[in-house]
C-alpha positions in Angstrom: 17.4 -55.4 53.1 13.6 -54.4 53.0 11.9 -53.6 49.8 12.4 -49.7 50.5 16.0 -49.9 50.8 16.3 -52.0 47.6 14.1 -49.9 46.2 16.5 -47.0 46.8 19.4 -48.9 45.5 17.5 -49.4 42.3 16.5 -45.7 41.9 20.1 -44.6 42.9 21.8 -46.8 39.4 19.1 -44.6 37.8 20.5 -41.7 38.8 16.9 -40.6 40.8 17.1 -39.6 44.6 13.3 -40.0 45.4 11.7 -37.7 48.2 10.3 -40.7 50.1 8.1 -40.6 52.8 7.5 -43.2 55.8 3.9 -44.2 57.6 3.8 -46.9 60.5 0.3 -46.6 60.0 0.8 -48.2 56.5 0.1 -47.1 53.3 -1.7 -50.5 51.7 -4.0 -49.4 49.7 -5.0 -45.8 47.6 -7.5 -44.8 50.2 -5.0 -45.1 52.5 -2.2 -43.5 51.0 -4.6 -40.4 50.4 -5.6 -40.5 53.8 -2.3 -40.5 55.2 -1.1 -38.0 52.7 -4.3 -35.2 53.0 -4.9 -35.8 48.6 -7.1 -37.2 46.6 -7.1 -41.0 45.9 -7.1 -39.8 42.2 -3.2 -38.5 42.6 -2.5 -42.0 43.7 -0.1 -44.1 41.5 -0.9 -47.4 42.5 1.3 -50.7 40.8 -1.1 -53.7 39.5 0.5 -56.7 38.6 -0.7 -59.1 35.5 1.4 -61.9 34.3 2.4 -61.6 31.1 3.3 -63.9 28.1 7.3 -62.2 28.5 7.1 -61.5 32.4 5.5 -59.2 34.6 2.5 -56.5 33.7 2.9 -53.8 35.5 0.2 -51.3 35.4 0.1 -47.5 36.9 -2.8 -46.3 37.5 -4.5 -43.5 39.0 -5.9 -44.8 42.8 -9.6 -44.3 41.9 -9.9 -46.4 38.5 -9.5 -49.9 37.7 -7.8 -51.8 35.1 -9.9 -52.8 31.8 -8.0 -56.3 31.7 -9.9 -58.4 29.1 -10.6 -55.5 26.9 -8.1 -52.7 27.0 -4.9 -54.3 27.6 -5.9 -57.4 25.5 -6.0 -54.9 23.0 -2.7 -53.1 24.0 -0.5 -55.9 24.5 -2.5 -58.3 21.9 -3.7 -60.8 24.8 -4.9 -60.4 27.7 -2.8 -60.6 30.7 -3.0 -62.8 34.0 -4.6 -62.5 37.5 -0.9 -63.2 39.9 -0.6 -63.8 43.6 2.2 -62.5 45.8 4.3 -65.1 45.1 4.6 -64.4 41.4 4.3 -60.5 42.3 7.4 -60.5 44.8 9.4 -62.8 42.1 8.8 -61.0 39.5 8.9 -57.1 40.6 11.2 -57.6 43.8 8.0 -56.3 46.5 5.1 -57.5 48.1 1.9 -56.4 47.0 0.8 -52.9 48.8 4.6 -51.6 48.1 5.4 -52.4 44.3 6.9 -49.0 42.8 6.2 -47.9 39.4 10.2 -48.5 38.5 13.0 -50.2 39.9 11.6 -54.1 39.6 14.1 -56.8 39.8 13.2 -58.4 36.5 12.6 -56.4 33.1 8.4 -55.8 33.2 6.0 -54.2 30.9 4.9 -51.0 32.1 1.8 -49.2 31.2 0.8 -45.7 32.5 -2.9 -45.0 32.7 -3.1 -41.5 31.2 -5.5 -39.7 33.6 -2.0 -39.8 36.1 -0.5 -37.1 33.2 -3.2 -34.5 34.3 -1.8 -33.9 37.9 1.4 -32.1 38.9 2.4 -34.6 41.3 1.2 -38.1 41.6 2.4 -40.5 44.6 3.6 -44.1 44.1 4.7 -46.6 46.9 8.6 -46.8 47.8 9.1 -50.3 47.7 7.0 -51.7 51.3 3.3 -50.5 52.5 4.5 -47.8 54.1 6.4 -46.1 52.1 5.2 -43.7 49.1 7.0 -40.7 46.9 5.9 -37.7 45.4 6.9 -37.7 41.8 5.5 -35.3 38.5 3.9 -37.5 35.9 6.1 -36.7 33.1 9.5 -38.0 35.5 6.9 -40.9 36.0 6.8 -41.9 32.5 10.7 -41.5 31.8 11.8 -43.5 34.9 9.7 -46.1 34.4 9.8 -46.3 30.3 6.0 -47.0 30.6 3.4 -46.6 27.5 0.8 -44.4 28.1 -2.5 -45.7 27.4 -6.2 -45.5 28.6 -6.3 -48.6 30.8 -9.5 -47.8 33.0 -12.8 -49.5 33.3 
């Protein structure tokens, strides 16, 4: 089973049929999401992992910022979380890095949502692989994935 068809099993035991969308040409990074999909980088709803003291941090955020790690989640989870490599990343979520969702990890995770995502009707997150993204509205963003919302940019 590849990481988008687990991914689907996840989101169906949540109840969630996502409208998922599939690019040979890859969908890696934000840039290339946006490009693929004709929107801004900004409506991208990209996964970064930290290792945390209890598990995996996961972090959505919008494609065009970058996460404030030493001061802003220090702050929010009271230390400050871990650089990972794919290793940890695939153990602890379930995907490889370029294709972590914002839901539907293997293992319980910390979520945070950065809150510039909540301005946009629709963001886009990836569907489980690199190729693979999903149009979703912010708010269904925040349920699914039981995140915190919290200003998490640099």
């Amino acid at each position: 089973m590849d990481g988008h068809e687990q991914w689907l099993s996840e989101c169906e035991k949540m109840g969630y049929s996502p409208k998922a969308k599939y690019y040979a040409e890859g969908t890696r990074t934000s840039q290339d999401a946006a490009d693929q999909l004709g929107c801004d980088v900004a409506h991208i709803a990209k996964s970064i992992v930290f290792a945390g003291k209890n598990g995996a941090v996961v972090v959505i955020t919008s494609g065009v910022n970058r996460v404030e790690r030493k001061r802003k989640l220090k702050r929010l989870l009271g230390y400050k979380p871990s650089m990972t490599d794919a290793e940890y990343i695939i153990e602890n979520t379930g995907y490889s890095p370029g294709g972590v969702p914002p839901f539907g990890h293997i293992k319980s995770c910390t979520v945070l949502m950065d809150e510039d995502l909540m301005q946009y009707d629709i963001v886009w997150g990836a569907g489980g692989t690199a190729q693979t993204v999903f149009p979703i509205e912010p708010e269904d963003l925040l349920s699914l994935s039981g995140a915190t919302v919290a200003d998490v940019k640099q």
